[in-house]
Every structure is written in structure tokens, then in C-alpha cells.
N, C-alpha and C positions, 0 to 999 in steps of 0.2 A: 417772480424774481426779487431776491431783494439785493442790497449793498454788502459790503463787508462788515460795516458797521451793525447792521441789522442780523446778519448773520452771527458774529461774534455774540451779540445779547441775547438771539432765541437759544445761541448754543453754549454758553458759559465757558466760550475759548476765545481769547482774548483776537483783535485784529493781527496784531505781530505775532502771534503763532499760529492763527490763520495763513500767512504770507510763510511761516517758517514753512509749515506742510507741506503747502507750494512748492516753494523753492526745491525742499528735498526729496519731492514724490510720492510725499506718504497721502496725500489728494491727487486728483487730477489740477492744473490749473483749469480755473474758473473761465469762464467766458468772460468776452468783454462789452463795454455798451461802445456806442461812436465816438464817447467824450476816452473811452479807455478806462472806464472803472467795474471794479469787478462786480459781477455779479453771480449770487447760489440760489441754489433752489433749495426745493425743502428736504430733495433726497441728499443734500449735500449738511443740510443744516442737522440732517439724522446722521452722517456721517460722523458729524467735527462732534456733536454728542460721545459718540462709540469711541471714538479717539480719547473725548475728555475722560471717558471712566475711566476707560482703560489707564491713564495717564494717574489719575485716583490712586487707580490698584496698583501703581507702581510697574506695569510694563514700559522695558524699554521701547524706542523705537524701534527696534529689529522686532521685537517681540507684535508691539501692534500693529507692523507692517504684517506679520503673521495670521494673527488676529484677524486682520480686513479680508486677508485671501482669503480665507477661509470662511469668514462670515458671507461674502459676497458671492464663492462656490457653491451653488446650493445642493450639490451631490458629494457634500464633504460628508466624512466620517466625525462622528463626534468624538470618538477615541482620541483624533488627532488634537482638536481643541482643547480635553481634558488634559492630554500627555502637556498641552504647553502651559496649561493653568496650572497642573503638580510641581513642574517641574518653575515656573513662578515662585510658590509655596516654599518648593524647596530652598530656591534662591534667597527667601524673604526669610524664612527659618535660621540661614545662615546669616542673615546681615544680622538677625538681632542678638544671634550667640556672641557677633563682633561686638556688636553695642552694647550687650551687660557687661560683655571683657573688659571693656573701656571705661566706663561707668564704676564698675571693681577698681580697676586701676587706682583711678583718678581719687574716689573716694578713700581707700587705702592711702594714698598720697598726702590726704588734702585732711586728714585724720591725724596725720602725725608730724604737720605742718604746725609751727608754736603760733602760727598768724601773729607774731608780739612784733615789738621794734627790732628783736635780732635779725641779722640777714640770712643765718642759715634755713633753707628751707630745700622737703626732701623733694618738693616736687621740683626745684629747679636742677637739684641734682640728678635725680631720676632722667630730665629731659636732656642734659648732657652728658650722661654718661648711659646711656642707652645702643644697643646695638644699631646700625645703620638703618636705617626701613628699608624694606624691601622695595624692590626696583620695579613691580608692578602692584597700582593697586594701591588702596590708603595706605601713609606711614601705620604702622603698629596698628592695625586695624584690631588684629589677636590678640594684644600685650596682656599678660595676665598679670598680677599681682607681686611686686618684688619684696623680697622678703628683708630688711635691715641688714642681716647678713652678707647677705649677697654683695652691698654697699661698700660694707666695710672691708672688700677686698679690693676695692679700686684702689691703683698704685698711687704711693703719695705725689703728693705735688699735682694731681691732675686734675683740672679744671673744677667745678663744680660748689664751692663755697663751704666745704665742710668743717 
């Protein structure tokens, strides 16, 4: 048996997300001693491991909640596992087409920015005269690259420094 302390360092998950697990289910709670402090064992200490990769490779909790059933089923299909590691990939495939979009953007933005002592600048314009973000989900997670043109059709007099 060891503490939580002990257990967070064989397992490189911190104590406060040891106690998060807990709380949410995604462990069983631990036992306790007489004094009231936790204690794991070593099949708990290989648990909060499985967790941390996973956590590595970017599954969510629902996802590693998944993960465990399955790891822990021993008459599981592996089919099932791979369908949630693809479909992972795919998720991950998609954040990062977000993240070059934003990356584009921004660079695009910050390229035709004079950086000098004048005030106009297209990146403050671009961030106030932008369509509203969407209502689920990062602001402009997609934004793609706006073209100068585009700019010069905002009506006059409206906000943006130009």
C-alpha cells in the first residue's frame, strides 16, 4: 500500500488529479487507513499510468473512461478499441487543420501589420469587424485568411481604426 503521495510519483499524475479521478469516477475511491488517508496499490498505481497516457494522447475523459472499460473487459474486441483510437486521429486530424487555419490567419494579419508608431493595424481591425463566433466551440476556430478587399467593404464610420 502506499499514500497518494507515493502514488502520484510512481505514476507521474499529480495528487490533485489523483483526488480529480476520484471525485469523477474515472477510479474507484481508494481505501482508507484509521488516520483517513488514502491509500493504492500497485494495480491502482498501473491504472493512474493508463490514465496518464492516455491523457498524453489527448483522450478526453469520456474517451478514457472508455479506454478503461475496455482495457479492463478481457473478452473485449479489439475492433472496438481501434474504432475509438481512429476516430481519436480523426478528432486530432481535425484540431490541427483548425490550428494551421488560425496560424494562416494570424500570420496573414500580422504580415501586413506596419508594427511602426501608427495606430492602424489590420489585426485589430480584422478582430472587430469579424463575424460573431460561433455559439459552440472555440471563437473562429476555422477563420481562414481575409483578403484586404474584403476590409474595404466595411461601412464607414465603423469601429476598427482604419
Amino acid at each position: 500500500m502506499m499514500t497518494i503521495g507515493e502514488a502520484a510519483k510512481a505514476s507521474g499524475v499529480s495528487a490533485k488529479m489523483i483526488r480529480y479521478y476520484e471525485a469523477t469516477g474515472l477510479i474507484a475511491k481508494a481505501s482508507r487507513s484509521d488516520a483517513g488517508y488514502r491509500h493504492y496499490t500497485e494495480m491502482d498505481v498501473h491504472t493512474l499510468r493508463f490514465i496518464g497516457r492516455a491523457r498524453d494522447l489527448g483522450f478526453t475523459m469520456e474517451g478514457i473512461a472508455e479506454l478503461l472499460a475496455l482495457w479492463r473487459h478481457r473478452s473485449r474486441r479489439s475492433a472496438d478499441v481501434k474504432r475509438l483510437a481512429l476516430g481519436h486521429v480523426a478528432a486530432l486530424k481535425h484540431k490541427i487543420d483548425e490550428l494551421e487555419a488560425m496560424v494562416a490567419t494570424l500570420s496573414h494579419l500580422a504580415a501586413h501589420c506596419h508594427g511602426d508608431d501608427r495606430p492602424h493595424c489590420p489585426i485589430l481591425v480584422d478582430l472587430a469587424t469579424a463575424p460573431a463566433p460561433r455559439a459552440a466551440g472555440p471563437a473562429r476556430l476555422g477563420a481562414v485568411p481575409r483578403r484586404a478587399a474584403d476590409r474595404r467593404t466595411r461601412p464607414a464610420g465603423a469601429p476598427g481604426g482604419v
